[in-house]
VOBA-910344 format. One record per residue (C-alpha): residue number from 1; x, y, z. Coordinates in nm, 3 decimals. Example, Ala and Ser with C-alpha at 12.3 -4.5 7.8 and 13.67 -1.06 7.14 Angstrom:
2
<site k="1" east="1.230" north="-0.450" up="0.780"/>
<site k="2" east="1.367" north="-0.106" up="0.714"/>
***
This chain:
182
<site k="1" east="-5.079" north="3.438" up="1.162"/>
<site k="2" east="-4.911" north="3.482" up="0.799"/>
<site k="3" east="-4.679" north="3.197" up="0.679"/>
<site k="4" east="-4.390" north="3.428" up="0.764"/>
<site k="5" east="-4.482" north="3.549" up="1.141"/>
<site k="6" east="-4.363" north="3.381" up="1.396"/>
<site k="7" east="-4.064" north="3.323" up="1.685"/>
<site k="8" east="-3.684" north="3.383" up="1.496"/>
<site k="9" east="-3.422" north="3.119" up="1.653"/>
<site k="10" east="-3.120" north="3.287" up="1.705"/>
<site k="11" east="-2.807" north="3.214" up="1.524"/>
<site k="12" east="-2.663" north="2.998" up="1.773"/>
<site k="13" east="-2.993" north="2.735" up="1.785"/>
<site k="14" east="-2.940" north="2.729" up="1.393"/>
<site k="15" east="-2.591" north="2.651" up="1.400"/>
<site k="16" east="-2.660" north="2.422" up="1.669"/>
<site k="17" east="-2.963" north="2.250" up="1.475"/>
<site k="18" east="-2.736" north="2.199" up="1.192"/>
<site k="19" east="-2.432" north="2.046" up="1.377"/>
<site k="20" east="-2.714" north="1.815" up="1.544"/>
<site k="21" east="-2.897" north="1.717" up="1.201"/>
<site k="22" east="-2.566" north="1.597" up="1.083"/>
<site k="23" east="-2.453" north="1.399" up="1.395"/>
<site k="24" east="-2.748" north="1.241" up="1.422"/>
<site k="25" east="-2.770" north="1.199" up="1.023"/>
<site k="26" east="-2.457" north="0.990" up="1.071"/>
<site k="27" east="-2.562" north="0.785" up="1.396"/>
<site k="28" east="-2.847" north="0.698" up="1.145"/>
<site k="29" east="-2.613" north="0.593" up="0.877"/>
<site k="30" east="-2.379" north="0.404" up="1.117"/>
<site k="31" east="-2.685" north="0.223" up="1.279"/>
<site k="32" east="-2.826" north="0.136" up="0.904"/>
<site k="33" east="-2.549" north="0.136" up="0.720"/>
<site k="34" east="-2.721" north="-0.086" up="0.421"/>
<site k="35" east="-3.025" north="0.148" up="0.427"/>
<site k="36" east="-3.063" north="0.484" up="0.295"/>
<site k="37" east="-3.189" north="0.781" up="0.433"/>
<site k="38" east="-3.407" north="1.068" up="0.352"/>
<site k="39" east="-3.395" north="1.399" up="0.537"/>
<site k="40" east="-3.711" north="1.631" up="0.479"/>
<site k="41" east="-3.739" north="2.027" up="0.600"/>
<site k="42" east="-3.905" north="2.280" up="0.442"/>
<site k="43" east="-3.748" north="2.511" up="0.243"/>
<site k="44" east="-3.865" north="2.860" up="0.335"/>
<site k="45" east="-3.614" north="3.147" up="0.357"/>
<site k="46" east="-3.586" north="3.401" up="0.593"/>
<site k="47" east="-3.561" north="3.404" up="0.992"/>
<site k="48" east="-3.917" north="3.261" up="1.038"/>
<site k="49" east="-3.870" north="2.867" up="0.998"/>
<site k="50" east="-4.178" north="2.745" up="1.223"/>
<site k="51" east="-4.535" north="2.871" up="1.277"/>
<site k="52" east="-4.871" north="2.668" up="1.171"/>
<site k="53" east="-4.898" north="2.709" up="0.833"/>
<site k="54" east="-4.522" north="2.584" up="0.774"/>
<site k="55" east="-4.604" north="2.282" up="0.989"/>
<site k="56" east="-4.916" north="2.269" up="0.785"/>
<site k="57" east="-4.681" north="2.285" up="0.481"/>
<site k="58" east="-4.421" north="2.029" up="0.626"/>
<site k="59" east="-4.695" north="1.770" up="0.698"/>
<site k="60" east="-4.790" north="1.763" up="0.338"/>
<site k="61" east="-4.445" north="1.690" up="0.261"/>
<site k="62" east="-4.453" north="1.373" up="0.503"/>
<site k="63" east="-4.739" north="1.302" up="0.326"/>
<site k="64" east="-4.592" north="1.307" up="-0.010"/>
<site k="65" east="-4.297" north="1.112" up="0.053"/>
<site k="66" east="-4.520" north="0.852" up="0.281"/>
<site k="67" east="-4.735" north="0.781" up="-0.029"/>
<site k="68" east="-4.430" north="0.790" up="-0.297"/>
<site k="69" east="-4.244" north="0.532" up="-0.122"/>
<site k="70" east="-4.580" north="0.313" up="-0.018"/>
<site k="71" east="-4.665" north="0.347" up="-0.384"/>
<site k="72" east="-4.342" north="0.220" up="-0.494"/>
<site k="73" east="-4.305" north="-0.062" up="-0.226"/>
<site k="74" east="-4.061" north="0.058" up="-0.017"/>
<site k="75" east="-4.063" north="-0.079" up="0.315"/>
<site k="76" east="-3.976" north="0.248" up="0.599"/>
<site k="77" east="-3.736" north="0.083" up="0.876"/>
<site k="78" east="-3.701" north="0.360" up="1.071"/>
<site k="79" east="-3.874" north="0.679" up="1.099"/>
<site k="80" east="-3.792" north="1.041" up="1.371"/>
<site k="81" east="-3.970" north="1.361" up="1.384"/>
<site k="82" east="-3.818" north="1.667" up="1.560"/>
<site k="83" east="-4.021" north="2.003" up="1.560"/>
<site k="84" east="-3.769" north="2.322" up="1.639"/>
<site k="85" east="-3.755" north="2.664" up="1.619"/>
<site k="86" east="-3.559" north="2.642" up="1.343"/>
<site k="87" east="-3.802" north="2.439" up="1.191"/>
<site k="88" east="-4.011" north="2.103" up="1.142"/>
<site k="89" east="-3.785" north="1.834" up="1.020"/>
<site k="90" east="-3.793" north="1.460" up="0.992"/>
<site k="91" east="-3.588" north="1.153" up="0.885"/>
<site k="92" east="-3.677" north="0.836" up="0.709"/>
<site k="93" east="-3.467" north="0.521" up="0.679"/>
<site k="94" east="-3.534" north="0.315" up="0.390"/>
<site k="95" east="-3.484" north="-0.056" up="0.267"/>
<site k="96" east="-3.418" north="0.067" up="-0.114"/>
<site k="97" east="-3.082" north="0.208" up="-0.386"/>
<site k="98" east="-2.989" north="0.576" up="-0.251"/>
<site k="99" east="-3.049" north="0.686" up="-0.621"/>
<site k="100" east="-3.359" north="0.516" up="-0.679"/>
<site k="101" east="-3.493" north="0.702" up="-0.378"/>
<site k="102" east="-3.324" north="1.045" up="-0.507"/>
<site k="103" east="-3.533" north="1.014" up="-0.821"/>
<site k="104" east="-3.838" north="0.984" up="-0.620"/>
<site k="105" east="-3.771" north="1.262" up="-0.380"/>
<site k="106" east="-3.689" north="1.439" up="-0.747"/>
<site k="107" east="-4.003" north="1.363" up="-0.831"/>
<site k="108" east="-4.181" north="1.484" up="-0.508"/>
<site k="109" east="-3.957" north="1.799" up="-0.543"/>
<site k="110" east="-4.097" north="1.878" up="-0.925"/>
<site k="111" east="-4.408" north="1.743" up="-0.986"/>
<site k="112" east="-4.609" north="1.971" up="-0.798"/>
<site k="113" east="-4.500" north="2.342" up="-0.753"/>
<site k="114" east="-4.564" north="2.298" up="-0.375"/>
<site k="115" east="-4.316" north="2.024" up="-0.400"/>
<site k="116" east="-4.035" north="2.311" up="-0.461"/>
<site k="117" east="-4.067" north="2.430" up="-0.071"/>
<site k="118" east="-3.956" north="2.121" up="0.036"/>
<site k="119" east="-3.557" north="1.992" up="0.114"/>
<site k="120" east="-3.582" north="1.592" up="0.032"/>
<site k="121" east="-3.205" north="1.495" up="0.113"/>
<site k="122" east="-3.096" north="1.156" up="0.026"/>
<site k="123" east="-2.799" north="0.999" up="0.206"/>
<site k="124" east="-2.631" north="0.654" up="0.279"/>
<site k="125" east="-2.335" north="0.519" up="0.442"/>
<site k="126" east="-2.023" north="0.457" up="0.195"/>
<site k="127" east="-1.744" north="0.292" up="0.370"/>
<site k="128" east="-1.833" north="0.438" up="0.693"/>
<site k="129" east="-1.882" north="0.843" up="0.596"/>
<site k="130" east="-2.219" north="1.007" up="0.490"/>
<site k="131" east="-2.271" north="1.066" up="0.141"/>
<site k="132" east="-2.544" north="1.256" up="-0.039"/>
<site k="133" east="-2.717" north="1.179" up="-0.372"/>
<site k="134" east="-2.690" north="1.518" up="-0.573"/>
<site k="135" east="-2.956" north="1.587" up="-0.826"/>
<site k="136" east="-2.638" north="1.630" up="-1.112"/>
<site k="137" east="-2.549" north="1.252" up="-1.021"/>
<site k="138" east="-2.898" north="1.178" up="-1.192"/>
<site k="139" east="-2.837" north="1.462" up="-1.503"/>
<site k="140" east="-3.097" north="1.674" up="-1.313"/>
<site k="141" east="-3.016" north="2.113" up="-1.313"/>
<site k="142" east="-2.968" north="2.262" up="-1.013"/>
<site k="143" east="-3.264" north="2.383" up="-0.842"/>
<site k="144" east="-3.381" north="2.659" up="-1.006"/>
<site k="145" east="-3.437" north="3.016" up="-0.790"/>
<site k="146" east="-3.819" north="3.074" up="-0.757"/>
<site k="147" east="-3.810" north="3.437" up="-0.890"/>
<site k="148" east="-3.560" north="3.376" up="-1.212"/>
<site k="149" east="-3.515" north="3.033" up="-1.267"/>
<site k="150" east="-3.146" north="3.075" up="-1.204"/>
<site k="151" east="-2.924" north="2.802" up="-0.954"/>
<site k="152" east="-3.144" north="2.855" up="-0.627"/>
<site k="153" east="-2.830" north="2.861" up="-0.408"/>
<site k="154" east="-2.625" north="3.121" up="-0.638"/>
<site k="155" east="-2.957" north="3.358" up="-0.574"/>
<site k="156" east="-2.954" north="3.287" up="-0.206"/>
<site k="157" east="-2.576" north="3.333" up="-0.109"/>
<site k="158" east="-2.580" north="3.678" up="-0.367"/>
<site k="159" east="-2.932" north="3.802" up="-0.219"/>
<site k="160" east="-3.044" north="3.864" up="-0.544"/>
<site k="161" east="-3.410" north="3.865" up="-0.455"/>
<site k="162" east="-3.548" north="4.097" up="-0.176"/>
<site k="163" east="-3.707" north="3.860" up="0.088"/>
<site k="164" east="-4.050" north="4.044" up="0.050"/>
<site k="165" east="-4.066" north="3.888" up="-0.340"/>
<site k="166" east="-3.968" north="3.553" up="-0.212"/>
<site k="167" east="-4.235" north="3.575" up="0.053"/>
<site k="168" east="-4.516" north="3.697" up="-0.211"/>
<site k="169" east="-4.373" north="3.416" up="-0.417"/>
<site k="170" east="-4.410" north="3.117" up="-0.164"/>
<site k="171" east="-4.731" north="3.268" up="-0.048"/>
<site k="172" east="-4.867" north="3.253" up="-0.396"/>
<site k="173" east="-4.767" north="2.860" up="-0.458"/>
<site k="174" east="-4.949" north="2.827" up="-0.133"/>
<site k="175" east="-5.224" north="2.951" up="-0.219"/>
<site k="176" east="-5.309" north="2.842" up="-0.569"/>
<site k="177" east="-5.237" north="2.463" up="-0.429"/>
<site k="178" east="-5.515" north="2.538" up="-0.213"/>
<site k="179" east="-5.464" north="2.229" up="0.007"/>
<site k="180" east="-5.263" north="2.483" up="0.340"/>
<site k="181" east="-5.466" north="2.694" up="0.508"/>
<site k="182" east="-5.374" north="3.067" up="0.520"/>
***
């Protein structure tokens, strides 16, 4: 099975997914509301968003932000997995400063160009609402698109890029890391 074969969730079960990731995003916040919390998925485009090698891909992520934070000394209070259709994602609460964990997850994100298929949110509870830790708040660009280096999200709302370069993209990343199988 290729990294982009698999079952395709229907629009509803995203929408659905999404409204759920943020309800329970803010149960989270409400229940740890001097803790802040990180919210991984992979970040693979298309209407394939689980098969083996993306949970292959998604476990390295764990991995990465597991060893970041261990490395670092912060302490993981809470931690949920939930493996959908619409994708393997998972949520960490930690004891640390929501931007000192954004500049980790930054880190995660950059140092390794694997690290740019992952979605590392960062979010904590400011007088009772969600907030998120942008990467501008910490004077980082945008994400830049895979193909052009332009804003990631400009390219994905326009369509710039045919999905079939994206996908030869990814796959390459994948393959020169060497660590997923194919």
């Amino acid at each position: 099975m290729g990294i982009f074969e698999g079952s395709i969730p229907s629009l509803e079960e995203v929408l659905k997914n999404r409204e759920n990731r943020s309800l329970f995003q803010k149960k989270l916040s409400d229940k740890f509301p001097k803790h802040t919390l990180i919210s991984l998925k992979c970040n693979i485009p298309g209407p394939v968003k689980n098969n083996a090698i993306i949970q292959q891909l998604f476990e390295f992520g764990k991995k990465e932000i597991e060893e970041t934070l261990y490395r670092n000394d912060y302490e993981i209070i809470y931690f949920k997995e939930i493996n959908l259709p619409t994708g393997p994602e998972c949520f960490y609460v930690i004891n640390g400063l929501p931007i000192d964990i954004k500049q980790l997850m930054i880190e995660i994100e950059e140092q390794k160009e694997l690290g740019r298929l992952f979605d590392n949110d960062v979010l904590y509870n400011k007088n009772g609402l969600i907030e998120s830790i942008s990467r501008k708040q910490l004077s980082y660009p945008l994400r830049q698109c895979l193909i052009c280096k332009q804003a990631a999200k400009s390219c994905g709302r326009n369509r710039t890029h045919q999905l079939e370069e994206l996908y030869e993209k990814i796959e390459n990343i994948i393959r020169s890391d060497g660590r997923i199988r194919l």
